[in-house]
DOGUDREN-474193 format. One record per residue: residue in three letters; z, x, y of N, C-alpha, C in turn. Coordinates in steps of 0.001 Angstrom, whole numbers, plus 500000, padded with zeros to 6 digits. Each point is the difference from the previous one (the first is absolute). Example, Ala and Ser with C-alpha at 12.3 -4.5 7.8 and 13.67 -1.06 7.14 Angstrom:
2
ALA507800513190494310500000499110501190500000500900501200/SER499280499650501050500060500820501190500730499230501090/
end
This chain:
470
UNK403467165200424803500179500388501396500869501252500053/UNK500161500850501109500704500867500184501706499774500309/UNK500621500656499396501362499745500457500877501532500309/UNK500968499366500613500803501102500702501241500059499058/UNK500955501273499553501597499788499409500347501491500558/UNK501065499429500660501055500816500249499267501216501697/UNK498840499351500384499771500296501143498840500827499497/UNK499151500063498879499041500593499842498913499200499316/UNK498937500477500549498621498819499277499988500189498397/UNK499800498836499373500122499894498475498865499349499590/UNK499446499847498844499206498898499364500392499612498681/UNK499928498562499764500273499552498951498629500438498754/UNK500590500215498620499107500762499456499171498712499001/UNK500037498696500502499149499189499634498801499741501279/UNK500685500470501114499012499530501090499177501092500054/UNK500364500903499188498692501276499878499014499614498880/UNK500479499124499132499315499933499015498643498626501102/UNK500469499876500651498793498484500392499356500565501335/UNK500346501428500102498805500534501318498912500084499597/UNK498825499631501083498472499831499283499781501775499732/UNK498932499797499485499379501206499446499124500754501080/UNK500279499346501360498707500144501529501115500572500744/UNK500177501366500515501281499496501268498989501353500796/UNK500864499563501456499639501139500948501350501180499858/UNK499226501202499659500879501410499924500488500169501361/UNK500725501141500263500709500888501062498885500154500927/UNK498864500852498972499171500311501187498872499303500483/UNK499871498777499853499270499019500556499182499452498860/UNK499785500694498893498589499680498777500413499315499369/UNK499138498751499554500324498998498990499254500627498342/UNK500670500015498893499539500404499349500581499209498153/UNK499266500376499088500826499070498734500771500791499582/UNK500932499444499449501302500458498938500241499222499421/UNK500836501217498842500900499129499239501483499948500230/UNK500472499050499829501143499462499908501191501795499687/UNK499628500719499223501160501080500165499675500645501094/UNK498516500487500373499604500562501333500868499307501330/UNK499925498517499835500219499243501299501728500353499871/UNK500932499864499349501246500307499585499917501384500970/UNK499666501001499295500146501588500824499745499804501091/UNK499254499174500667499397500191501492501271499120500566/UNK500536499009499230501199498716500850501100501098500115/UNK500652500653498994500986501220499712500105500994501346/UNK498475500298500043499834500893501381500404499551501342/UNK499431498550500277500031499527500997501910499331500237/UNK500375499782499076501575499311499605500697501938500760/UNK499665500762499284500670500991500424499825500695501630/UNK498592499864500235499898500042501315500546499278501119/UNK500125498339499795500603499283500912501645500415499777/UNK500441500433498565501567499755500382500397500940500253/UNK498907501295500454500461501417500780500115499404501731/UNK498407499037500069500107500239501552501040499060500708/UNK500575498697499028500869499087500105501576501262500475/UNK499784500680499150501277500826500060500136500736501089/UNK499143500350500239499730501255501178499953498925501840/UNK499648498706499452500401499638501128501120499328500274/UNK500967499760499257501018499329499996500944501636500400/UNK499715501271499759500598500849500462499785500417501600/UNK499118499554499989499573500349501997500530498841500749/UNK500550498979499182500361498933500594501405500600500435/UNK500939500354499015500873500526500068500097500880501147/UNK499336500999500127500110501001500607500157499336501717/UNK498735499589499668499963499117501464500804499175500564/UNK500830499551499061500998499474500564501724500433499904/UNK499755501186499509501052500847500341500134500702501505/UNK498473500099500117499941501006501438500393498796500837/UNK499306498241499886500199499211500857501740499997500549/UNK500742499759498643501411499970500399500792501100500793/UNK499488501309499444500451500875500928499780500395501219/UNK498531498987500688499833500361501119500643498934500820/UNK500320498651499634501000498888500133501365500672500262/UNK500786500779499225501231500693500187499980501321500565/UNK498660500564500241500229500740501045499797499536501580/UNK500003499062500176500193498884501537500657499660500261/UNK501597500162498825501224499686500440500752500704500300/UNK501112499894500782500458500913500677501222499980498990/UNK500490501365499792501330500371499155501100500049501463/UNK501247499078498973500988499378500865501034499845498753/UNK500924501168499961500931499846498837500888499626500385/UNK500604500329501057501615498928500341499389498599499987/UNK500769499372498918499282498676500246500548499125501440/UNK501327500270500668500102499471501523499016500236500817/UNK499852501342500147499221500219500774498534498907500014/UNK499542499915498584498381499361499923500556498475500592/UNK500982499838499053500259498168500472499635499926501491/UNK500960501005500937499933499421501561498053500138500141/UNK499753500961499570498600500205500511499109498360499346/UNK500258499960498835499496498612499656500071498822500599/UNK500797499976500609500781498794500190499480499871501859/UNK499772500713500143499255500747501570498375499243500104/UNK499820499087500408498566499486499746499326500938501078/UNK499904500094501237499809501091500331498865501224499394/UNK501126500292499262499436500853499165499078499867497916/UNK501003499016499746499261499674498658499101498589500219/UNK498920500244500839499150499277500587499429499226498466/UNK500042499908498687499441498931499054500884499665499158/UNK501354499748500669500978499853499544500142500270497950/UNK500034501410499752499888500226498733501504500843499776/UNK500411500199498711501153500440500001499907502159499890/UNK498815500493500823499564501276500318499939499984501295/UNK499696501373500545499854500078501484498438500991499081/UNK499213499674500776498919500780499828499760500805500195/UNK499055501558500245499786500648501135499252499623500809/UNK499494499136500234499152499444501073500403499223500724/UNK501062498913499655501021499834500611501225500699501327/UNK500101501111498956500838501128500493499132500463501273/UNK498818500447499633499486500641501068499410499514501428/UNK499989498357499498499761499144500894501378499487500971/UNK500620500196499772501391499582500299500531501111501552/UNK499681499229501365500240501012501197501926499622500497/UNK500166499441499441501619499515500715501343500930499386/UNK500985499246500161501415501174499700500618499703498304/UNK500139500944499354500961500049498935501409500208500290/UNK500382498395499929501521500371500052501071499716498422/UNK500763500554499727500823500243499200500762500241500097/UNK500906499717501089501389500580500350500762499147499613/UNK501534500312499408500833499498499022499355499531498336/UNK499883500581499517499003499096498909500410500650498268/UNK500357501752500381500811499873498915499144500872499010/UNK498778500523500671498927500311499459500139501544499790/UNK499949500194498798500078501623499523498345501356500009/UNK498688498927499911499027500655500141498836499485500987/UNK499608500880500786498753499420501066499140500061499565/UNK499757500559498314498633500222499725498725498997500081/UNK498965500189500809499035499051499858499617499916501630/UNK500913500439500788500154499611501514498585500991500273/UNK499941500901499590498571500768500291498435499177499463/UNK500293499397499687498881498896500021499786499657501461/UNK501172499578500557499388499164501384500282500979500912/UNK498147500558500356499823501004500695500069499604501171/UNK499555498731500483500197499493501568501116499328500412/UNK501635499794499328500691499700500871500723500995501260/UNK500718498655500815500109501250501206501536500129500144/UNK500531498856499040501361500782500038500927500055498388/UNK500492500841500012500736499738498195501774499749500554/UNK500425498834500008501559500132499759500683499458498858/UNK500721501756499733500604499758498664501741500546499668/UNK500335499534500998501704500792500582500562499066498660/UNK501665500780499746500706499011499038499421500115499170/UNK499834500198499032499124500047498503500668501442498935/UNK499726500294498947500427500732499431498921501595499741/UNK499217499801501173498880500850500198500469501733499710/UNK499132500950499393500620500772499699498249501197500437/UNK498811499332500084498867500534500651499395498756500003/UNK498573500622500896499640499073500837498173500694499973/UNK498851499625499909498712500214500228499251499896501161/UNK500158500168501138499048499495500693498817500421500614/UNK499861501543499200498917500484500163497883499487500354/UNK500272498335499353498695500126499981500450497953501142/UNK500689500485500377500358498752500949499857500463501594/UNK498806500678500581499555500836501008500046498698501334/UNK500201498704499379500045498995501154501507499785500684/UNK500391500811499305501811499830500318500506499995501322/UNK500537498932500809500343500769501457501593499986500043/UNK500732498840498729501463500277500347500190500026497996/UNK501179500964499794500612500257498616501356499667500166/UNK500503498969499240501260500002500357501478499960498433/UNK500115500802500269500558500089498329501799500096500025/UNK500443499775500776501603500602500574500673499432498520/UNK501189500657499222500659499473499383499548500057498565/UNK499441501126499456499066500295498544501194501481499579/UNK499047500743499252500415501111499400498699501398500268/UNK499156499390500855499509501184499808499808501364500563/UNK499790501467499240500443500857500475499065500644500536/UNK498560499643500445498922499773500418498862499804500110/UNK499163500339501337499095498627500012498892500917500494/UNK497910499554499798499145500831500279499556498934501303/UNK500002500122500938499479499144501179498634501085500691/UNK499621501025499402499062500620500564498431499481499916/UNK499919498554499435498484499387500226500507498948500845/UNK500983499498500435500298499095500836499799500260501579/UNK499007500645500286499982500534501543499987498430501211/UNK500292499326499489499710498694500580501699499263500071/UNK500541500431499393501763499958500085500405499954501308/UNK500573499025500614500745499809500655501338499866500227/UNK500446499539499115501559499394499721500713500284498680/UNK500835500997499605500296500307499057501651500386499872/UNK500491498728498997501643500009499810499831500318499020/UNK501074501049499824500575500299498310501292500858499654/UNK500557498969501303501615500222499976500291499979498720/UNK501284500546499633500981499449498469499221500444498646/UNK499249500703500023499489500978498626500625500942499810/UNK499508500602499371500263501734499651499142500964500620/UNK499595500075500754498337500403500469500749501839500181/UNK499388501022499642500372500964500490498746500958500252/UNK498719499447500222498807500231500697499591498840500858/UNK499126500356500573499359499064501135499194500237500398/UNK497993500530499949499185500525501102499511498410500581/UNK500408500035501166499357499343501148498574500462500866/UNK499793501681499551498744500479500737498772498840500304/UNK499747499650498773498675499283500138499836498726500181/UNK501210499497500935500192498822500895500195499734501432/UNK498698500585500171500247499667501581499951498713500808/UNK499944499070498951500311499009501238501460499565499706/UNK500783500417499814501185500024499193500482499486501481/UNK501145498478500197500763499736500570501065499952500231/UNK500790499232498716500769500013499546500539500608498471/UNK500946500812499864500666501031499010501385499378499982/UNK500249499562498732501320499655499596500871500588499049/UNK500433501168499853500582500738498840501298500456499745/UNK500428499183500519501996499725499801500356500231498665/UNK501037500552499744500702499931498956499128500686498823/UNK499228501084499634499619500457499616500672501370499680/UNK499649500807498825500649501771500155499102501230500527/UNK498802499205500855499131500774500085501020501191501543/UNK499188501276499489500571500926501098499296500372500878/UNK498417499770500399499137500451500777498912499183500109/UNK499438500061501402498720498927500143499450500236501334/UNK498267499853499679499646500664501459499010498852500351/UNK500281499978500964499580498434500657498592500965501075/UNK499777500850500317499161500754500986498519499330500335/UNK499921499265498863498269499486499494500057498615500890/UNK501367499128499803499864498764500114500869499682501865/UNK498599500379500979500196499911501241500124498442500476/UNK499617499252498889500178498840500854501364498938499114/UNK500660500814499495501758499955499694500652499390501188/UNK500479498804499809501072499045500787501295499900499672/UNK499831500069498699501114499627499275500343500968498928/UNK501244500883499870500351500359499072501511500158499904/UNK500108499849498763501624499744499442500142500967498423/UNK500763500811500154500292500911498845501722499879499777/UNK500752499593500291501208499732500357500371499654498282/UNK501593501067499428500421500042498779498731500999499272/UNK499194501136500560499225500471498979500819501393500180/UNK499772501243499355500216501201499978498980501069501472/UNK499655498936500547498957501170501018501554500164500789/UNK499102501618500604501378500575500577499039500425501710/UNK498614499875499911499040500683501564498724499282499588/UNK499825499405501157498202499424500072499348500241501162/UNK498831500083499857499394500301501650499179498848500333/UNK500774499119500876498891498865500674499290500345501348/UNK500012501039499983499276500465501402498617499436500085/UNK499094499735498597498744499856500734499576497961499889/UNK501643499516499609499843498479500204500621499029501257/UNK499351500736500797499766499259501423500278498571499999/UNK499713499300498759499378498689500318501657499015499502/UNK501047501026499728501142499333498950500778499032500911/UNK500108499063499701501229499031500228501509500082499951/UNK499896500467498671501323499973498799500145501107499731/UNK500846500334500060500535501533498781501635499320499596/UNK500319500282498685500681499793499066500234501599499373/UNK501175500569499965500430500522499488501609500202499410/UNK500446498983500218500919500044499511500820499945498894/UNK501243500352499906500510500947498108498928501004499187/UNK499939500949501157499270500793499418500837501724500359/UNK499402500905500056500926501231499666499020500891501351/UNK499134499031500923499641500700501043500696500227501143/UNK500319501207500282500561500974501150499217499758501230/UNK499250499974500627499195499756500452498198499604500057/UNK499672499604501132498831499204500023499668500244501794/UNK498555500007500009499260500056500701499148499169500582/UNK500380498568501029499348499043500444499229500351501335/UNK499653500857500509499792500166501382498169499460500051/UNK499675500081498938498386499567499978500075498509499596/UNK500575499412499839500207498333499762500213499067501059/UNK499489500017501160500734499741501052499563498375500129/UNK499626499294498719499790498526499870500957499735499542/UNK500994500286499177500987500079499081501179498661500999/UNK499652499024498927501027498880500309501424500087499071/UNK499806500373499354501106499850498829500372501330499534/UNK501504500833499974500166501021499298501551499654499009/UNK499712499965499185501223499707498820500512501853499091/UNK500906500160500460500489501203499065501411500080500233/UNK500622498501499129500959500381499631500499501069498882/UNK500836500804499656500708500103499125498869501281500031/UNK500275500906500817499050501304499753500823501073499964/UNK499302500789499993500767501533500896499705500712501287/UNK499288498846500464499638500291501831501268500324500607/UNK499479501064501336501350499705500705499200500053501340/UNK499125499946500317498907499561500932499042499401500579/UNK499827499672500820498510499032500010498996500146501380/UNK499036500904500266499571499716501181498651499063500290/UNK500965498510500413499224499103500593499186499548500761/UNK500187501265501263499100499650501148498514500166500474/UNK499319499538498650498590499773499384499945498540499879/UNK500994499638499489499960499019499566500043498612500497/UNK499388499857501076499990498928501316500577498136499187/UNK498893500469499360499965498021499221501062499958499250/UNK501148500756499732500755499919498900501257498345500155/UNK499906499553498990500525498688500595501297499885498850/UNK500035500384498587500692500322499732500601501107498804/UNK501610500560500402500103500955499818501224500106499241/UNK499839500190498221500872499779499169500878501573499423/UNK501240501025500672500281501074499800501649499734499271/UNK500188499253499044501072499926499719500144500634499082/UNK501477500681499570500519500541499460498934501748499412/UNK500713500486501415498625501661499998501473500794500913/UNK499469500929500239500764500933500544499786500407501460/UNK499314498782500737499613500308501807500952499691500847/UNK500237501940500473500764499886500977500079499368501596/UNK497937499832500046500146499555501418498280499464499597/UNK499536499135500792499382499071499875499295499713501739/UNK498680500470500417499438499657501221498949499201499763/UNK500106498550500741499389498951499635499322499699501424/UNK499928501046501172499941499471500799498650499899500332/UNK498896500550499338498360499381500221499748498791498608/UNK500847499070500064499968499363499168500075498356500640/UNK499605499934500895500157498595500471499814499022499671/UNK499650499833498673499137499069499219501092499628499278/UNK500663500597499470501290499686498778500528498894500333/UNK500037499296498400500464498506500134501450499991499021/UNK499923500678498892501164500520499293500257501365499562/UNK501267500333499980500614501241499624501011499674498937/UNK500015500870499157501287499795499032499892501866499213/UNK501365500712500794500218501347499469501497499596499778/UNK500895499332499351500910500092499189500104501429499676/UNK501395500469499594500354500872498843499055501748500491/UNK500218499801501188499621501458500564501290500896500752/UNK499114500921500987501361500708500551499449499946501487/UNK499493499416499944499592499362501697501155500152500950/UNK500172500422500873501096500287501838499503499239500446/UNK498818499956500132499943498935501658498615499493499719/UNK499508498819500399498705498939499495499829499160501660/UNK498550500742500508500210499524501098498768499574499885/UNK499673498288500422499106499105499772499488499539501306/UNK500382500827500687499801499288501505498050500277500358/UNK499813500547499167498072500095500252499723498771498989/UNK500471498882499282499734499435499003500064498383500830/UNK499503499513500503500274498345500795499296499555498866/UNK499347499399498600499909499568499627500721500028498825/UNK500986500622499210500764499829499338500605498445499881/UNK499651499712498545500972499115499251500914499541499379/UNK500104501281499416501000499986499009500368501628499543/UNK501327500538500239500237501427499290501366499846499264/UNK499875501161498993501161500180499280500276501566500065/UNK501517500171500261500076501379500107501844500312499836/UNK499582499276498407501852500665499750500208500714499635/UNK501132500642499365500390500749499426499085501891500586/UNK499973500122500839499949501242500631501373500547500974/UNK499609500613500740500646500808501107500450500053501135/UNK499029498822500119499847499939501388501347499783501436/UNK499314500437500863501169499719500987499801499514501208/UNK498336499387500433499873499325500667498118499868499622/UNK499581498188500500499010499410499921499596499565501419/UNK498933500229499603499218500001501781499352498343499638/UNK500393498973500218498580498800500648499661499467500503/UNK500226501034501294499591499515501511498877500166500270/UNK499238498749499053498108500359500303499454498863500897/UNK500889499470501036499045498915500877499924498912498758/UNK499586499555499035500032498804499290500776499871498885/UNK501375499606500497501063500356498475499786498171499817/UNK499447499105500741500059498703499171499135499583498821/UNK498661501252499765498892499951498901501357500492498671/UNK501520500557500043500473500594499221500202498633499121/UNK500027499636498548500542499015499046501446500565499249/UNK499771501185499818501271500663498782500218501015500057/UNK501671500861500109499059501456499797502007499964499005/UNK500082501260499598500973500164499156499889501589500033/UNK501864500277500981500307501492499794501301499716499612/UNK500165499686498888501876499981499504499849501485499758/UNK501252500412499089500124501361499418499807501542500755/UNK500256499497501164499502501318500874501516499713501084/UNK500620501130499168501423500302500288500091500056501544/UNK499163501023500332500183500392501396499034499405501445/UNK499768499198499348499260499005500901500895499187500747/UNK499694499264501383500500499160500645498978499621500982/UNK499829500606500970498996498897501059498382500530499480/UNK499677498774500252498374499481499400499810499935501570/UNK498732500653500526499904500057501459498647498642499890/UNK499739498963500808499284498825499693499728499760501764/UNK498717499028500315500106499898500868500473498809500938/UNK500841498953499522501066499964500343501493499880499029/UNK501254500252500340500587499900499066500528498508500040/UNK500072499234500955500439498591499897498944498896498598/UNK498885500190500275498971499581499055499992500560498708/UNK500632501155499518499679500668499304501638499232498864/UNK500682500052500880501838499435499621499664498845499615/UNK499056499109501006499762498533499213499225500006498845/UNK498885500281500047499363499890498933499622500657498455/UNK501100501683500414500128500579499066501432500875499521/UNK500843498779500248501286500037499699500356500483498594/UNK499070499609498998500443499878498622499183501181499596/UNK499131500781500552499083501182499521501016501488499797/UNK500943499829500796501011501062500626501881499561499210/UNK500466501614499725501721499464499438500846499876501111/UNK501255499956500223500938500024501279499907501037500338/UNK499605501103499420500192501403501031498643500269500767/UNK499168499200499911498731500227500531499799498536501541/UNK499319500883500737499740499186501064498154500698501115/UNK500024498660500349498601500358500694499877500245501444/UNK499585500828500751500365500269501659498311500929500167/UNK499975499733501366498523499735500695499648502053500279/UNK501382500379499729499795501676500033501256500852499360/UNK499866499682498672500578501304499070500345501247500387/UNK499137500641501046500574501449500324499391501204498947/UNK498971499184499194499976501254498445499439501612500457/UNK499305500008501610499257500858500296500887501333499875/UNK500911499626500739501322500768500464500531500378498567/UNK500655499520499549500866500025498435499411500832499239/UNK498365499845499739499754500666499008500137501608499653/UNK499813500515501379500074500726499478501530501058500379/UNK500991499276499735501295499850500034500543501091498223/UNK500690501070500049500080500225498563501543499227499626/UNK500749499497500644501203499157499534499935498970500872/UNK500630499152499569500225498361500534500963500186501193/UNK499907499328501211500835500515501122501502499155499535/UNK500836500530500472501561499113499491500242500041501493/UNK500620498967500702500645499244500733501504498941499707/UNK500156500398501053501458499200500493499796498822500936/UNK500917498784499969499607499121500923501718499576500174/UNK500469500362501142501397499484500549499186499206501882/UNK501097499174500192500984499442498983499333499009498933/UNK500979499543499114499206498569499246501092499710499312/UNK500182498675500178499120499470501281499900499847501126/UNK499452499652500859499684500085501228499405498847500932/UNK500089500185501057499718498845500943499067500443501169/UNK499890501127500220498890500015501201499181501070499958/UNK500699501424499028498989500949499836501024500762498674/UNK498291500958499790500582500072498303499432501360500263/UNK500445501343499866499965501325499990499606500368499059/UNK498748500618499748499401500563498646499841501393500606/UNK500559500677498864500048501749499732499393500256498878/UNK498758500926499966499441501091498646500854500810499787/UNK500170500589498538500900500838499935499165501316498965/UNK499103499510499517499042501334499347498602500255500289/UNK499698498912500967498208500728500002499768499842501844/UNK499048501059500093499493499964501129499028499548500160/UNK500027498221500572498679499569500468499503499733501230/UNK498604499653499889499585499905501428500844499284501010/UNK499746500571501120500893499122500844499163498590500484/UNK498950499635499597498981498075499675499981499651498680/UNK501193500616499061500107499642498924500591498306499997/UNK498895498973499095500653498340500570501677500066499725/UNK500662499330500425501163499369499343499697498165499542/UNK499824499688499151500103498361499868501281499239499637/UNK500022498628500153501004499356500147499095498551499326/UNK500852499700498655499786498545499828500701498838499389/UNK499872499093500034501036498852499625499617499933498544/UNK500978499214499468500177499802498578498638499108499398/UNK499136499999500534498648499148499461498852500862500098/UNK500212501377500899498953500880499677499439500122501304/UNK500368499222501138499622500009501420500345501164500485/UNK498876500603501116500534500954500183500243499533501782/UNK501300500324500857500990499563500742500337500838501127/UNK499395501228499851500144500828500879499397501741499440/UNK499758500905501273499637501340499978500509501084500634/UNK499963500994499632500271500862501052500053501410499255/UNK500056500900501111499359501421499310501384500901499544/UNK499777501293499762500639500659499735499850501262501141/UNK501284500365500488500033500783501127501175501180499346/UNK499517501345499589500916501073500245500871499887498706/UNK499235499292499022500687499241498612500802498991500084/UNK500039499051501481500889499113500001499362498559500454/UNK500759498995499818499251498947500547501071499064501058/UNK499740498589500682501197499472500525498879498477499767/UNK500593499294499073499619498593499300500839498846501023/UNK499113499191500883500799499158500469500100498584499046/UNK501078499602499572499615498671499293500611498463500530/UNK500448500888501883501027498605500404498971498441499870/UNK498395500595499717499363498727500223500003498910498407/UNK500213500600498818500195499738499082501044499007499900/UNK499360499096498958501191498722499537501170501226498912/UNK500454499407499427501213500750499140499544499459499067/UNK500091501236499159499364500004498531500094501457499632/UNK498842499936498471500246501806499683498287500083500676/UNK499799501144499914498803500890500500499889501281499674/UNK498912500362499580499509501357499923499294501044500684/UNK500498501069499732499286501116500584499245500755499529/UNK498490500620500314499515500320498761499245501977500917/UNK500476500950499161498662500779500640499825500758498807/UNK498227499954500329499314500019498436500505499210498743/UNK500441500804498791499906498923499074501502500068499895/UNK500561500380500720502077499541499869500228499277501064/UNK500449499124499111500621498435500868501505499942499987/UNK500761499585501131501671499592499835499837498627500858/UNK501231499814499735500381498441500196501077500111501331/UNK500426499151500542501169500226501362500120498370500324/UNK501213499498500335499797498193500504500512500315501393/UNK499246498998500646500026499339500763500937498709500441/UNK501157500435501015500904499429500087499890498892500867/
end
């Protein structure tokens, strides 16, 4: 019989000796031989099969080299191994639960990649999944990012990486894009127009032109190096954020949706608001504004300009105010006689040396309920007088004899010439105000026989004296 060794056809050389002397040849003819003839013809045929034996055990090969490589080219390359785990571990997405993400997988996959906090040094592989619609990958040790062939993208959110930038120009479908806390010192936004939201805080970037992205609500650049931007043609903004930045000025007059303006810590020393109808709130602390008109602003719910050089802050166009802060300036009198001082919750003017009456609309209500907002030298009365005063170039000095006194109290100016309906006020030690009367020829005549005995003040404009009441 025929036998096989070592993977090639063999014959034993006794089983040649007992082949008949009759066989059928190669090419179909039966014919006689002898026994050495039949040998040469077995030799031939032994060598022929263990060529074609060979030759197919090599196509086998082949064939199944290409098989494996077309097997591993279906998998998706994913070298941070964190990164693959979360994706694995994501049924979602590794729909045959195998320890690969496929590309077919990948490409099948319409929902969000999130990865935030995770620790993950490479995104490679994320361009596989061409249809998700959002990638968040903030917190991570990210240093670039692919998302070129991720055209389904509507939010990117990466805040808290290293990178120094990013290609978003196939993402025209971008909506929402944070990437506060990088290094970023480019940025084209052109080819995002549906661009909503822009988050780019804390960055060293120095320039950025938003002109493309008209339907901009939201933007925040605040801690970057920009020093001038032109939002003139984003009508549609909510938010502007600029603050700790090295801009001198800015140009809101085309924003007139604009709910929110934040620029602390600038180099503004201006602001013209009266575009700005919806503005509700208005963050100018620590800048260099000398004066501040809020009065087409009726909407304002908070103020906080701390750490300016503000004179005078008059809120009386503002009845919805909630809450303001306004220390450490200049000032020398506050207007918030707006018809609804009970919508007020908080407001805070310590540090403003030359301050004293807060004009409110009433001062009895104002003593009860905002006793603790104000220091002892400050008090609240239903008419301050600031109209008159201001534009005063020294503080008037007065005399008040006798004092004390019992039925009338003689006040004399002794350096300024004021109107002769310049107020005189009078109030008790709680901030009440107790009595009025004008100024005639620089002089006044204060009756106080109706007064209990106590101390009381006299106030015109922002210099106050004291006199008792006997």
């Amino acid at each position: 019989m025929l036998k096989t060794c070592n993977g090639y056809l063999g014959l034993d050389i006794i089983e040649i000796a007992f082949i008949p002397l009759s066989i059928k040849t190669l090419n179909g003819f039966s014919q006689k031989t002898t026994p050495i003839n039949l040998a040469e013809k077995l030799k031939k045929l032994y060598l022929y099969l263990n060529f074609y034996i060979m030759k197919t055990k090599i196509l086998i090969i082949i064939l199944a080299i290409g098989i494996l490589k077309s097997i591993n080219a279906q998998i998706v390359n994913i070298p941070d191994t964190i990164f693959k785990a979360i994706l694995i571990a994501n049924s979602n997405i590794n729909t045959n639960g195998d320890d690969e993400i496929q590309v077919s997988e990948a490409e099948a996959y319409t929902g969000d990649v999130n990865v935030n906090y995770s620790n993950i040094y490479d995104l490679t592989g994320i361009e596989a999944f061409i249809n998700i619609t959002s990638l968040y990958c903030s917190s991570n040790h990210l240093t670039n990012i692919d998302v070129s062939n991720n055209i389904e993208l509507n939010g990117l959110y990466f805040k808290y990486n290293h990178l120094t930038s990013i290609d978003v120009s196939n993402n025209v479908n971008l909506k929402y894009l944070y990437c506060d806390f990088n290094q970023l010192t480019n940025i084209d936004v052109s080819n995002n127009p549906a661009l909503i939201t822009f988050e780019l805080s804390n960055n060293p970037i120095a320039s950025l032109d938003v002109s493309n992205n008209l339907l901009l609500r939201i933007l925040n650049f605040e801690h970057t190096h920009i020093t001038n931007i032109d939002v003139s043609n984003n009508t549609e903004l909510l938010r502007f954020n600029c603050g700790n930045t090295e801009m001198a000025s800015v140009d809101l007059s085309n924003n007139v949706n604009l709910e929110s303006i934040y620029c602390k810590k600038t180099q503004i020393t201006s602001l013209d608001l009266s575009a700005n109808t919806a503005l509700q709130q208005l963050i100018l602390d620590s800048n260099q504004f000398t004066n501040l008109d809020l009065s087409a602003n009726h909407n304002l719910l908070y103020l906080y300009c701390d750490y300016n050089l503000l004179t005078y802050l008059d809120l009386s166009s503002n009845p919805n105010i909630l809450e303001f802060f306004c220390s450490n300036n200049e000032l020398t009198g506050i207007n918030l006689k707006n018809g609804n001082n009970a919508e007020l919750d908080f407001f805070r003017v310590d540090y403003n040396l030359n301050l004293d009456c807060i004009q409110v609309d009433d001062s009895v209500y104002s003593s009860d309920h905002w006793w603790n907002f104000i220091n002892n030298e400050q008090y609240y009365s239903e008419n301050c007088n600031y109209e008159t005063v201001e534009n005063i170039n020294a503080k008037p000095i007065f005399e008040l004899y006798p004092n004390p006194a019992k039925n009338n109290v003689q006040l004399v100016m002794s350096n300024a010439q004021l109107s002769k309906n310049t107020n005189v006020f009078i109030y008790d030690v709680f901030g009440h105000e107790v009595g009025r009367t004008f100024l005639l020829d620089n002089k006044a005549t204060i009756n106080v026989e109706h007064l209990p005995r106590g101390v009381y003040f006299v106030r015109i404009g922002s210099v106050t004296k004291t006199f008792v009441k006997m």
